[in-house]
C-alpha positions as CSV (number, residue, x, y, z in Angstrom):
1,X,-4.8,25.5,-19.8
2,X,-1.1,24.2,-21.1
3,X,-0.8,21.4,-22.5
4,X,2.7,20.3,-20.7
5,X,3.8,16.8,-20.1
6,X,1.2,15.3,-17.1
7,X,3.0,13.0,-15.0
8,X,-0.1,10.8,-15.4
9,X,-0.4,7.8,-17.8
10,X,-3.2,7.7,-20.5
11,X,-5.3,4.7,-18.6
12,X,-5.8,7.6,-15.3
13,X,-6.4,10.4,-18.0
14,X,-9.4,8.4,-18.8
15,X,-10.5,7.2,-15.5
16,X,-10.5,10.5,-14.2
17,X,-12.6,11.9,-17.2
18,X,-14.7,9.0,-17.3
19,X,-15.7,9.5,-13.6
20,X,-17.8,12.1,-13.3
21,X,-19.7,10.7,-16.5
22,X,-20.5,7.8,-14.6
23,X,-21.5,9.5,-11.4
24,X,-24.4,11.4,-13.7
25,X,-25.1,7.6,-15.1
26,X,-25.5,6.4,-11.6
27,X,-27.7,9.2,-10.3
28,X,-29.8,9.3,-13.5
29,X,-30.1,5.5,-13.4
30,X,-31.0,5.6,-9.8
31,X,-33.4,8.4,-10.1
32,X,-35.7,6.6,-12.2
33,X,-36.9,4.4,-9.3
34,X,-36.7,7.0,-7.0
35,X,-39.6,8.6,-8.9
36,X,-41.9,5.7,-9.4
37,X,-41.2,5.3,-5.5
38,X,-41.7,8.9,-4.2
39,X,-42.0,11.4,-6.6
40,X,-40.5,14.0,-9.0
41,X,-39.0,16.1,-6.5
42,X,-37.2,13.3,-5.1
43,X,-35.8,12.4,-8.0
44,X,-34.7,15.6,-9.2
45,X,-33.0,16.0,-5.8
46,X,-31.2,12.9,-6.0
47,X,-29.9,14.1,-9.3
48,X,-29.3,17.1,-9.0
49,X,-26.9,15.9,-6.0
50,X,-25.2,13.3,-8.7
51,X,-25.1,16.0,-11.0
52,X,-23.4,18.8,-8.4
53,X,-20.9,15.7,-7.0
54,X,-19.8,15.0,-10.6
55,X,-19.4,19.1,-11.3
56,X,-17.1,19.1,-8.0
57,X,-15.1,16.1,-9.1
58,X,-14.5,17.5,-13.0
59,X,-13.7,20.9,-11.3
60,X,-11.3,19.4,-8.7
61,X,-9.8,17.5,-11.6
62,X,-8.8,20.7,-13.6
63,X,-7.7,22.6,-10.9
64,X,-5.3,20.3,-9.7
65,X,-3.9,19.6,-13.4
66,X,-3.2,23.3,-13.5
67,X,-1.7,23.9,-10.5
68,X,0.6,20.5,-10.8
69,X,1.4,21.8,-14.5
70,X,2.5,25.1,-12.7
71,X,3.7,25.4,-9.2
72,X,3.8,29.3,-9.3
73,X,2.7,31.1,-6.2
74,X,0.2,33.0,-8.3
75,X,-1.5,29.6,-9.9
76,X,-1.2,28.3,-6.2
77,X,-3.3,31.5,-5.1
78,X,-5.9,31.4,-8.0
79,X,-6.4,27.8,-7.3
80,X,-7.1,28.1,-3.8
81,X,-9.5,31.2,-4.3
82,X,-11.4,28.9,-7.2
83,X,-11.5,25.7,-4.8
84,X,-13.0,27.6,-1.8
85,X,-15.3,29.5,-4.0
86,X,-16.5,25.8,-5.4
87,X,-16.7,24.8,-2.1
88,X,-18.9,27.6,-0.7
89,X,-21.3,27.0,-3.9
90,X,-21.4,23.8,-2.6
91,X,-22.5,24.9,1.0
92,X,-25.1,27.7,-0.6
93,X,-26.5,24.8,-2.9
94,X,-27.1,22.6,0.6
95,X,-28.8,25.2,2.6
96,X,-30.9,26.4,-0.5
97,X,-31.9,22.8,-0.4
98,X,-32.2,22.8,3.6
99,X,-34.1,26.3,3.6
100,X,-36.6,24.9,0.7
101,X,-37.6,20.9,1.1
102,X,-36.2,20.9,5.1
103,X,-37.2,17.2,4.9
104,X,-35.4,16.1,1.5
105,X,-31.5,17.3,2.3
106,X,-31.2,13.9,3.2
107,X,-31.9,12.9,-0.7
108,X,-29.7,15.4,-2.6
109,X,-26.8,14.2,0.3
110,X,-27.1,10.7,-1.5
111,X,-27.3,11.9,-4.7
112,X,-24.1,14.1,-3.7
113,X,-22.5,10.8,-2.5
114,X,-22.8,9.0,-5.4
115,X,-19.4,10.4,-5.9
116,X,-17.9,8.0,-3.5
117,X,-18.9,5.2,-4.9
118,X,-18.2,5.9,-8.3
119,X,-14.6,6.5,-7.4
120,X,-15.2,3.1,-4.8
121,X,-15.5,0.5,-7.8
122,X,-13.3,2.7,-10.1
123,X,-10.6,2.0,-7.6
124,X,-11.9,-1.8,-7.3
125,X,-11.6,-2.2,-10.9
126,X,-8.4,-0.6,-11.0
127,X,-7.1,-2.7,-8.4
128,X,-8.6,-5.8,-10.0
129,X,-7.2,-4.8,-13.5
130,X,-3.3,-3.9,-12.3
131,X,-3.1,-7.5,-9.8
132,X,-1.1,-10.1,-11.8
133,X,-0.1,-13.3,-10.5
134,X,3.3,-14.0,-11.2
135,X,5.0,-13.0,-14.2
């Protein structure tokens, strides 16, 4: 990847890294319970649904860097390709899941969706950060 000027200020460089961190915090805090309350496979579900949201995020990160760093119609092409191909790992990991524990989708879907509210208080806490009362 080049290492041209980003149009992004340090602080969002490190939210965006630090994101998909915390998503695998979440899900790996959250799991814990979920095992003394179910079991292992429910856990490892929910995980492994914080753990695939996160990958999605980091990878989504990347791509888009690249293809803002350079607007060719070739990087446009390869990062299209790579984000559908992400995407359909996505859909193949879901009806793995569906195909082997029918009834525990529902589990690795909020695991998956832990994503959201990561990036939910991240944008709280960045709101709450930037809001100054007058100057």
């Amino acid at each position: 990847m080049d290492k041209k000027k980003s149009n992004t200020s340090p602080i969002e460089e490190k939210v965006l890294w630090r994101i998909p961190l915390e998503i695998i915090l979440v899900t790996t805090v959250l799991a814990i319970p979920a095992y003394f309350l179910f079991d292992l496979s429910y856990a490892g579900l929910f995980w492994a649904g914080g753990f695939t949201g996160a990958l999605s995020f980091w990878g989504l990160k990347i791509s888009l860097t690249r293809l803002l760093s350079n607007l060719g119609r070739q990087v446009i092409l390869r990062s299209l390709l790579f984000y559908l191909f992400r995407l359909l790992l996505i859909v193949l990991i879901f009806f793995i899941i569906i195909l082997l524990y029918r009834k525990k989708v529902v589990v690795f879907a909020i695991g998956f969706s832990m994503l959201v509210i990561v990036i939910m208080v991240e944008a709280i806490i960045g709101l709450l950060g930037g809001k100054t009362w007058k100057n």
